[in-house]
OpenMM code with the backbone's topology and positions (N, CA, C; nanometers):
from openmm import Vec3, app, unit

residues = "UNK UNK UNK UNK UNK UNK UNK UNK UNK UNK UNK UNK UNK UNK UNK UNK UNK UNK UNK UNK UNK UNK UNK UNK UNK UNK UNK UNK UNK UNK UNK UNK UNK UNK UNK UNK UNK UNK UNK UNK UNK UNK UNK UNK UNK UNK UNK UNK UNK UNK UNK UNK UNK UNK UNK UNK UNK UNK UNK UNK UNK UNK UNK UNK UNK UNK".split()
positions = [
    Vec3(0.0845, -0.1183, 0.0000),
    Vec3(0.0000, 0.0000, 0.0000),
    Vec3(0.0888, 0.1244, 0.0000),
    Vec3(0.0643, 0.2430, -0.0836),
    Vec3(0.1284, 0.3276, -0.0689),
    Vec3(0.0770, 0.4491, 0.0277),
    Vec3(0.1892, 0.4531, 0.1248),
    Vec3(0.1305, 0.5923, 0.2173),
    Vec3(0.1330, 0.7339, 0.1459),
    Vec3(0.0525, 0.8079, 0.2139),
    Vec3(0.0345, 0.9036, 0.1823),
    Vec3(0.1168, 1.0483, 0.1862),
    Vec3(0.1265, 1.1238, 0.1288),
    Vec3(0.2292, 1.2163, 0.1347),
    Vec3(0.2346, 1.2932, 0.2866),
    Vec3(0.3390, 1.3239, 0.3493),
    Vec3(0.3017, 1.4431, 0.4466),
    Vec3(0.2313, 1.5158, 0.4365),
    Vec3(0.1450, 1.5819, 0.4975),
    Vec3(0.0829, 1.7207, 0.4707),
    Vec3(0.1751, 1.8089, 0.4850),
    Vec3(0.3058, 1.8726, 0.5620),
    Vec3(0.3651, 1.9396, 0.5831),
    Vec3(0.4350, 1.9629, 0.4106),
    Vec3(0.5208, 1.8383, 0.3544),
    Vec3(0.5420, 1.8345, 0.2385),
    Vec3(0.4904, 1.8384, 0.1075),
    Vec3(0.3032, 1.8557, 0.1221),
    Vec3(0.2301, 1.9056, 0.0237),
    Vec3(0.2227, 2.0806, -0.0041),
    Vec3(0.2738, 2.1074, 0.1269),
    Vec3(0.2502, 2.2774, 0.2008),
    Vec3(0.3583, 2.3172, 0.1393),
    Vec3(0.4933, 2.2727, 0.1259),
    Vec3(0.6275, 2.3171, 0.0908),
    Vec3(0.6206, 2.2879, -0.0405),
    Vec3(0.6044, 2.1950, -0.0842),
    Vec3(0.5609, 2.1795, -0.2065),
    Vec3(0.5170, 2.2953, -0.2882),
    Vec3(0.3648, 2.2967, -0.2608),
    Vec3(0.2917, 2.4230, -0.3073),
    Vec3(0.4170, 2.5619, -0.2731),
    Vec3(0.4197, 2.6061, -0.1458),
    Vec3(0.4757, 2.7407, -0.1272),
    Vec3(0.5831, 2.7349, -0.2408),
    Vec3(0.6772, 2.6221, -0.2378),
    Vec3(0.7636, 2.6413, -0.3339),
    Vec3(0.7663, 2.6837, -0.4910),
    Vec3(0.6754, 2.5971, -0.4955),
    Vec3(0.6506, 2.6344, -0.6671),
    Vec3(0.5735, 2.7809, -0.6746),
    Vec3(0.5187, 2.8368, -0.6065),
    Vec3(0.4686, 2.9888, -0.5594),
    Vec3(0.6163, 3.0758, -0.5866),
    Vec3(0.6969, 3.0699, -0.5112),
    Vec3(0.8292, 3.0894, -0.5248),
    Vec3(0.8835, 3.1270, -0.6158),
    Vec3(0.9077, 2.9931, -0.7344),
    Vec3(0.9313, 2.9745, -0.8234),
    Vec3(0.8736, 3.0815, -0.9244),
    Vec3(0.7156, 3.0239, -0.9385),
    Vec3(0.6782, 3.1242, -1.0214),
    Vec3(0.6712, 3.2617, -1.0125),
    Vec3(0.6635, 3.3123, -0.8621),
    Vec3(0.7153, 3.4403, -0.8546),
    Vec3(0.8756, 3.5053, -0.9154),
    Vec3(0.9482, 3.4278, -0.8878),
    Vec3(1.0572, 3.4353, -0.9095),
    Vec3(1.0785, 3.5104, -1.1216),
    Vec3(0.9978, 3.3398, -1.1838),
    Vec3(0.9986, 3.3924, -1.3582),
    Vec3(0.9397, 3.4662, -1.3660),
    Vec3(0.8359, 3.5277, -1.3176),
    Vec3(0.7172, 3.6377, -1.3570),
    Vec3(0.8017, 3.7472, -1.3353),
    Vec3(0.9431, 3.7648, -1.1885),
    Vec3(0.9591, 3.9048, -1.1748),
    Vec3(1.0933, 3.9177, -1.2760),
    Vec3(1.1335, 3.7884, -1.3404),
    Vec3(1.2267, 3.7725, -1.4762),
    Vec3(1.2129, 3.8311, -1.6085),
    Vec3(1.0804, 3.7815, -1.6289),
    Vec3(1.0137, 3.8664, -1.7202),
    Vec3(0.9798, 4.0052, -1.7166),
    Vec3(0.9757, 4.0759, -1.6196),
    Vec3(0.8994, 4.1923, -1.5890),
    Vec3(1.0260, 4.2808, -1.5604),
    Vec3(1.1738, 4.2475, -1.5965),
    Vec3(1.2506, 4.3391, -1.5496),
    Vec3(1.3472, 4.3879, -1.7091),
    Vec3(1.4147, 4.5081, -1.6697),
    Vec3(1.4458, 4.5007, -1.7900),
    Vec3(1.6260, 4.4980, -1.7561),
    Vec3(1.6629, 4.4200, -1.6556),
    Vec3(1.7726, 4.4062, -1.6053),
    Vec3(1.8424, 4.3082, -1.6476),
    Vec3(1.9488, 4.2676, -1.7375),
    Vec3(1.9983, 4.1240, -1.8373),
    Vec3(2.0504, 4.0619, -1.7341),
    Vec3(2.1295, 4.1168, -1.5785),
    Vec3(2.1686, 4.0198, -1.5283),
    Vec3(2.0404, 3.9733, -1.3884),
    Vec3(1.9483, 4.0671, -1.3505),
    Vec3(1.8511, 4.0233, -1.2521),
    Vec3(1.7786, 3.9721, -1.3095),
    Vec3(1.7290, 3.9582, -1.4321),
    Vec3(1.6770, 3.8135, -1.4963),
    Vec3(1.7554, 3.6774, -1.5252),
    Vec3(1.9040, 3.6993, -1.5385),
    Vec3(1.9408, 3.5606, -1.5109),
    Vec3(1.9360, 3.5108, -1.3704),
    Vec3(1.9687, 3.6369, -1.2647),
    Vec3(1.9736, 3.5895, -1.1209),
    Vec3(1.8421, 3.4911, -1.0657),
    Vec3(1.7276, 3.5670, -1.1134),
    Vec3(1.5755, 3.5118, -1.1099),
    Vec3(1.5441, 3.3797, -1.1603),
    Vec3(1.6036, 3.3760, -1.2889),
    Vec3(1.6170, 3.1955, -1.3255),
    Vec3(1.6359, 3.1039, -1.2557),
    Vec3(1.7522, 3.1654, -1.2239),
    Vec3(1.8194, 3.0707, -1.1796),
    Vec3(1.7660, 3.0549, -1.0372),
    Vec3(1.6869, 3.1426, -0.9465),
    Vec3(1.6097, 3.1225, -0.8476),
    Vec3(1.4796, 3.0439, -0.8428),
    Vec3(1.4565, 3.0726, -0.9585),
    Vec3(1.3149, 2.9899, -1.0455),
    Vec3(1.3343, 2.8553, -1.0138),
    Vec3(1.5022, 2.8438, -1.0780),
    Vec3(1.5395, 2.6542, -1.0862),
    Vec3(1.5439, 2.5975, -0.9604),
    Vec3(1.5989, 2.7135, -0.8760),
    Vec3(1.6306, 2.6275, -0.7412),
    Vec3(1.5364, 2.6033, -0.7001),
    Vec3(1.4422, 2.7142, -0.6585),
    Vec3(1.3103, 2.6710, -0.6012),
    Vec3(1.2353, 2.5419, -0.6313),
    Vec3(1.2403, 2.5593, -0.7542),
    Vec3(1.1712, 2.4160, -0.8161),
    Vec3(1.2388, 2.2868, -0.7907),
    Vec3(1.3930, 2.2972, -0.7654),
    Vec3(1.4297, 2.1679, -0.7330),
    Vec3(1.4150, 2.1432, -0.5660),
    Vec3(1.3863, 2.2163, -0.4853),
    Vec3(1.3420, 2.2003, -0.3839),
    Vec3(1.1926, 2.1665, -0.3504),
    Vec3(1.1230, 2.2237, -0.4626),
    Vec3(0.9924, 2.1316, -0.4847),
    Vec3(0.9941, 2.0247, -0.4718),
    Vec3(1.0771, 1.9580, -0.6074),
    Vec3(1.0539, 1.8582, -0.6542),
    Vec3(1.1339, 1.7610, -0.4749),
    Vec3(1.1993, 1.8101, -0.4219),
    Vec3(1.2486, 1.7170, -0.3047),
    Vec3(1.1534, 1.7270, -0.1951),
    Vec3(1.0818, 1.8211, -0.2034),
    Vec3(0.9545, 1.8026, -0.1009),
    Vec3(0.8475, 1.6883, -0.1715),
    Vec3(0.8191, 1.6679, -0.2471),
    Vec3(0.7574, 1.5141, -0.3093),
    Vec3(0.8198, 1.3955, -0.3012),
    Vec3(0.9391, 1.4305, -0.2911),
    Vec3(1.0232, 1.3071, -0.3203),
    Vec3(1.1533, 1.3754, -0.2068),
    Vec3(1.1142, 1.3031, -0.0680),
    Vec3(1.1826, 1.3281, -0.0063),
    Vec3(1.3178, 1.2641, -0.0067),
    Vec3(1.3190, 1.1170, -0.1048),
    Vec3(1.4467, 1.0357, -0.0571),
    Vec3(1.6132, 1.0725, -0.1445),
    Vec3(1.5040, 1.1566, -0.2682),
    Vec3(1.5800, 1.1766, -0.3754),
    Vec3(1.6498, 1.3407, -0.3602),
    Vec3(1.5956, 1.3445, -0.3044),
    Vec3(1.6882, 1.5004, -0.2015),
    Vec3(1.8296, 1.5490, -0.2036),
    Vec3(1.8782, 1.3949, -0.1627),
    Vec3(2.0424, 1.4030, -0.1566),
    Vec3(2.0932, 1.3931, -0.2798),
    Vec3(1.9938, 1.3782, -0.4065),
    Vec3(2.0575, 1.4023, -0.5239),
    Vec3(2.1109, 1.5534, -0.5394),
    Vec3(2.0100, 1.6185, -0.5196),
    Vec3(2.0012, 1.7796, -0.5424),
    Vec3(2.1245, 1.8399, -0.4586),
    Vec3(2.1280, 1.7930, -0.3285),
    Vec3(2.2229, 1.8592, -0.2374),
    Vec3(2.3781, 1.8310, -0.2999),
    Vec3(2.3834, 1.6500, -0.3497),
    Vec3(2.5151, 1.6184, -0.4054),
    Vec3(2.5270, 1.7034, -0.5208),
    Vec3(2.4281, 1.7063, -0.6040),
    Vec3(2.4495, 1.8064, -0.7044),
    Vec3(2.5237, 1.9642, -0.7607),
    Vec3(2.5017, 2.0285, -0.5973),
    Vec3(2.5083, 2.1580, -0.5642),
    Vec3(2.6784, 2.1249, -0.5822),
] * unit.nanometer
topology = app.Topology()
chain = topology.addChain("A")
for resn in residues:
    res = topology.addResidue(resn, chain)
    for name in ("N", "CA", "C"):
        topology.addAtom(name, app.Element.getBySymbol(name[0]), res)
């Protein structure tokens, strides 16, 4: 049977990708060449911290990654 996700990690989840998309929206909206790459690249992180709040085990990929 598969258990169910944390609720705490559905919450981080969500906030994160909030984050995220805040992050490209204020990418787009600037007319700054390097605070839109900075924002990307905040975009990405966020999102890979998403993706480790779903998938808590695969985490230490992201961290080894860094």
């Amino acid at each position: 049977m598969m258990s169910r996700m944390n609720a705490s990690n559905e919450d981080k989840h969500k906030r994160y990708t909030r984050y995220a998309a805040y992050c490209l929206d204020t990418a787009t909206t600037t007319k700054d060449p390097n605070a839109r790459v900075m924002h990307h690249d905040m975009a990405h992180d966020w999102l890979e911290l998403a993706n480790a709040a779903l998938h808590p085990l695969k985490r230490w990929d992201v961290i080894k990654a860094k």
